[in-house]
C-alpha positions as CSV (number, residue, x, y, z in Angstrom):
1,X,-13.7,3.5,14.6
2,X,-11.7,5.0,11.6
3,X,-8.4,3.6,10.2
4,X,-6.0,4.0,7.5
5,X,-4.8,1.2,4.9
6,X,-0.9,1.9,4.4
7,X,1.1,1.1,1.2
8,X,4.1,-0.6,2.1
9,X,5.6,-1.1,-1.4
10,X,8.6,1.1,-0.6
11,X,9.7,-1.7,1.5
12,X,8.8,-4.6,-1.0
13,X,11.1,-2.4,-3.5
14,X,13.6,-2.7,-1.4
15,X,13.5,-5.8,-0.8
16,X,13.0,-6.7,-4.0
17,X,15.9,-4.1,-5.0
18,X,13.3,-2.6,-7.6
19,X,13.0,1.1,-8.4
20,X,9.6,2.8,-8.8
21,X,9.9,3.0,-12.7
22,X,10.5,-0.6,-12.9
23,X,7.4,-1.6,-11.0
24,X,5.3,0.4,-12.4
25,X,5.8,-1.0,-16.1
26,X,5.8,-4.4,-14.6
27,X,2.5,-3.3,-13.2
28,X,1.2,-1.5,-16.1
29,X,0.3,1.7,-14.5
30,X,1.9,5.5,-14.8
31,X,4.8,6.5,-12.4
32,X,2.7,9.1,-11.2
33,X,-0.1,6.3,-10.3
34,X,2.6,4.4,-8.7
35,X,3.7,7.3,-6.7
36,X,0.0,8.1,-5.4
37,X,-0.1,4.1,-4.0
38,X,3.3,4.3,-2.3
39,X,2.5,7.4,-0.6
40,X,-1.1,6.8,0.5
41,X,-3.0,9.1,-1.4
42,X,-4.3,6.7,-3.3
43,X,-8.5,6.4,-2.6
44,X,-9.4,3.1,-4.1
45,X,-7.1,0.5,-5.3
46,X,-8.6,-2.4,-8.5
47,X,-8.6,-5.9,-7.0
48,X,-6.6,-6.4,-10.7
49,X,-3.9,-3.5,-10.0
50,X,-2.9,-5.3,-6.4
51,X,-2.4,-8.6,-8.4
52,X,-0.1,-7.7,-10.8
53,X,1.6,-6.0,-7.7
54,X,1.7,-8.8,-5.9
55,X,3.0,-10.8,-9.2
56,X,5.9,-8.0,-9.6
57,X,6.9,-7.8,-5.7
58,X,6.4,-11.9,-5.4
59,X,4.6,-10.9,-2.5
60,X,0.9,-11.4,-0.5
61,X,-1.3,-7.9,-0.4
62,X,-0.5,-8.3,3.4
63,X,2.8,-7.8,3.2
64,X,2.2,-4.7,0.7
65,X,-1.2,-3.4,2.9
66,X,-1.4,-2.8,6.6
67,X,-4.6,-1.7,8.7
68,X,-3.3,1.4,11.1
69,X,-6.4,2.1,13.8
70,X,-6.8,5.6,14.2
71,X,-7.7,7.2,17.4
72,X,-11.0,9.6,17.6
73,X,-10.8,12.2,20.0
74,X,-8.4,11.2,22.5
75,X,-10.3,7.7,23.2
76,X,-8.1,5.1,23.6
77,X,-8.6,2.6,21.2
78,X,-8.2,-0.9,22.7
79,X,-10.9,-0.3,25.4
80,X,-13.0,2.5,24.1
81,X,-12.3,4.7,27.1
């Protein structure tokens, strides 16, 4: 089975009342970089990078990353069938 990892820091910026820009130099990365995470496009993530996320948002990676399941082929995904 395949999923997808979703970025939920559009919803800790809000939260947070934080704007992109500010984030990202909190972070340390490019705006553009910071774009790419918040819309999922993003590949691979450092370990380092969610830290200082987590440090700027005063959050847990779980309440920036969610696991979606995603279904194959029609199957329905809780029993296989």
């Amino acid at each position: 089975m395949e999923g997808d990892i979703i970025f939920n820091i559009d919803v800790m910026l809000a939260k947070r009342k934080m704007s992109v820009t500010e984030l990202a130099d909190k972070v340390g990365i490019t705006v553009t970089n910071m774009s790419i995470l918040k819309t999922g496009k993003a590949k691979a993530i450092k370990v380092s990078t969610l830290a200082k996320l987590c440090e700027a948002l005063e959050c847990q990676p779980g309440d920036i990353l969610e696991y979606k399941p995603v279904e194959k082929d029609g199957n329905d995904i809780k029993s296989g069938k």
